[in-house]
Each structure stands twice: as structure tokens, then as C-alpha cells.
C-alpha positions as semicolon CSV with decimal commas, in nm:
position;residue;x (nm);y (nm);z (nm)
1;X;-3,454;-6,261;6,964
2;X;-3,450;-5,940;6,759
3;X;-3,642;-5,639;6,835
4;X;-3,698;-5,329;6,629
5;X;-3,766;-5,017;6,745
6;X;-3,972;-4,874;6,430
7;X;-4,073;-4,467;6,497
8;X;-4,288;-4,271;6,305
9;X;-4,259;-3,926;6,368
10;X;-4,546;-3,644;6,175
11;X;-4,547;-3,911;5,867
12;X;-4,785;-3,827;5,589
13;X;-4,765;-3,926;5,257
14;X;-4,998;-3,808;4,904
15;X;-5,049;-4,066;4,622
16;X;-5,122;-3,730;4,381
17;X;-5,352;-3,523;4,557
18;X;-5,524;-3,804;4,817
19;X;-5,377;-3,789;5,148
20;X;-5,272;-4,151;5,259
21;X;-5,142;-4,115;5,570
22;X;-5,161;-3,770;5,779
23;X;-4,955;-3,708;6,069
24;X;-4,893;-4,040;6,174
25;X;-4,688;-4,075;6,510
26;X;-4,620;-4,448;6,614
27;X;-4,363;-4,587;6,834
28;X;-4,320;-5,006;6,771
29;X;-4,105;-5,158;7,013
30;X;-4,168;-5,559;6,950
31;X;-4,088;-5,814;6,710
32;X;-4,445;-5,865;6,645
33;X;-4,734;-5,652;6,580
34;X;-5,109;-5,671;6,406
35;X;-5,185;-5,406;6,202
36;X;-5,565;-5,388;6,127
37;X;-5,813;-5,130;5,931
38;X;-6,040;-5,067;5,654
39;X;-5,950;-5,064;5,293
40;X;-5,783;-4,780;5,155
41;X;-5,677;-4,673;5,570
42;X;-5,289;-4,636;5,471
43;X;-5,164;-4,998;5,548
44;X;-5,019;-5,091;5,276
45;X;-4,902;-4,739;5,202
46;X;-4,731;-4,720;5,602
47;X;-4,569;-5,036;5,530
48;X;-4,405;-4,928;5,193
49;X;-4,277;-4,636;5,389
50;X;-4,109;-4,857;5,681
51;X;-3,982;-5,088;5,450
52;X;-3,828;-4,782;5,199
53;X;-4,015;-4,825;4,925
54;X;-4,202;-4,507;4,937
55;X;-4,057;-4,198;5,081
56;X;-4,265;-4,002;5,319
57;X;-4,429;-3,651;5,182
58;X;-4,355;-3,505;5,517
59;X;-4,197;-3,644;5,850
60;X;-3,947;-3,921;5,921
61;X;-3,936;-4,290;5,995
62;X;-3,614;-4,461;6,161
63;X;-3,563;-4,817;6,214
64;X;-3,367;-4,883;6,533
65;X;-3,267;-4,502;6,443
66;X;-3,213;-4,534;6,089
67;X;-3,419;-4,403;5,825
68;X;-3,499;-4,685;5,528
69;X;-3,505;-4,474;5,284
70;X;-3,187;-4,250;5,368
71;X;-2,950;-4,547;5,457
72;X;-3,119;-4,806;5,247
73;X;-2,817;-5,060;5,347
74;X;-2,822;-5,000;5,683
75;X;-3,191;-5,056;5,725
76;X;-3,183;-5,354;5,513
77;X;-2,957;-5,495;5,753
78;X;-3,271;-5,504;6,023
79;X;-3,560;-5,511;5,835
80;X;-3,681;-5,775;5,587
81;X;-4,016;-5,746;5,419
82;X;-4,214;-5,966;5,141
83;X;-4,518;-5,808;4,980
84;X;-4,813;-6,119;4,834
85;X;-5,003;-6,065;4,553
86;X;-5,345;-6,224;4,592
87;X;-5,466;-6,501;4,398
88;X;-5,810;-6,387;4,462
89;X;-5,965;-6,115;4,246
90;X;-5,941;-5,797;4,460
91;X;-6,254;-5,655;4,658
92;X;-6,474;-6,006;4,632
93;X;-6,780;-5,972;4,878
94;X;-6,777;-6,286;5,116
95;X;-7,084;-6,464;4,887
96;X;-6,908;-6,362;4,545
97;X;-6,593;-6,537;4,651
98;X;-6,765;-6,876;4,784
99;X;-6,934;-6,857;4,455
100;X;-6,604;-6,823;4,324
101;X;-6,449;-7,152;4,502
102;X;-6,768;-7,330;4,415
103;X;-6,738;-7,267;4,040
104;X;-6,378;-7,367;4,028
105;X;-6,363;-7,675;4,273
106;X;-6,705;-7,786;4,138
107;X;-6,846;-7,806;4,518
108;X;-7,218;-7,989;4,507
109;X;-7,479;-7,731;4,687
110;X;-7,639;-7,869;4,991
């Protein structure tokens, strides 16, 4: 089994003038993890940076001590990511979507 040791040390990052992430310090040491929050909350954004997509405003991230976007090959070498595109329209309330399903699977109502 293969286990990362991700570290992110003061990482912030600014789409324009909106601050994404601010000062993020997070220490990963397993080969899984969750991570949860709110839209907009810097997911997304925090994963680009691990994965060296993005480059952090300020700070640094290493991957088993190697920074993704620095030594791209090195990295790639122990990190493998896959972003989805949804094939639901984006930000669908609950109802909207079952509506949704209903309309295109042409689902009786009980």
C-alpha cells in the first residue's frame, strides 16, 4: 500500500481579487481522506493546488516532499488525479433535480 504524505504549509491562493484559500496548514498522512464543505469553501481550488494545476499565491505544498508544481515529474510519479464534470446542471436544489429525473425518465407521480 502507498501512502502520501501531502503538507500544506501558509497556502493561500486569489482567483482575481477573492481569496480562495487563506493560510491553509494541513498535514495528510493516509491513502485515504474525505474532504467535505460548503460550496465555494476552496475544495476544488485546494485540490488543483495538490495536484499542480494551480500554483499557490503564497505558501508551499510538497507531496512526500516534493512540490507539484516545481517538480511536476516527480510529483506525477506519486500522485494521480481525475477531475468529473457533472452531468447534472450545476447548483440544482434537491426538488428541482427530482423534477429533473422525472421529466427525463418520464416517472408516473404517486
Amino acid at each position: 500500500m502507498i501512502v502520501l504524505k501531502i503538507q500544506c504549509k501558509e497556502l493561500s491562493f486569489l482567483f482575481g481579487e477573492t481569496l480562495a484559500l487563506d493560510s491553509l496548514n494541513l498535514n495528510i498522512d493516509s491513502n485515504r481522506i474525505a474532504l467535505l464543505g460548503q460550496n465555494g469553501s476552496g475544495k476544488t481550488t485546494l485540490l488543483a493546488l495538490i495536484s499542480g494545476l494551480l500554483s499557490p499565491t503564497e505558501g508551499e505544498i510538497l507531496i512526500d516532499g516534493v512540490s507539484p508544481y516545481r517538480e511536476r515529474e516527480r510529483s506525477a510519479e506519486r500522485l494521480h488525479s481525475m477531475f468529473a464534470v457533472s452531468r447534472y446542471p450545476y447548483r440544482m436544489l434537491v426538488k428541482e433535480f427530482l423534477q429533473y429525473l422525472k421529466s427525463i425518465r418520464k416517472i408516473e407521480s404517486h
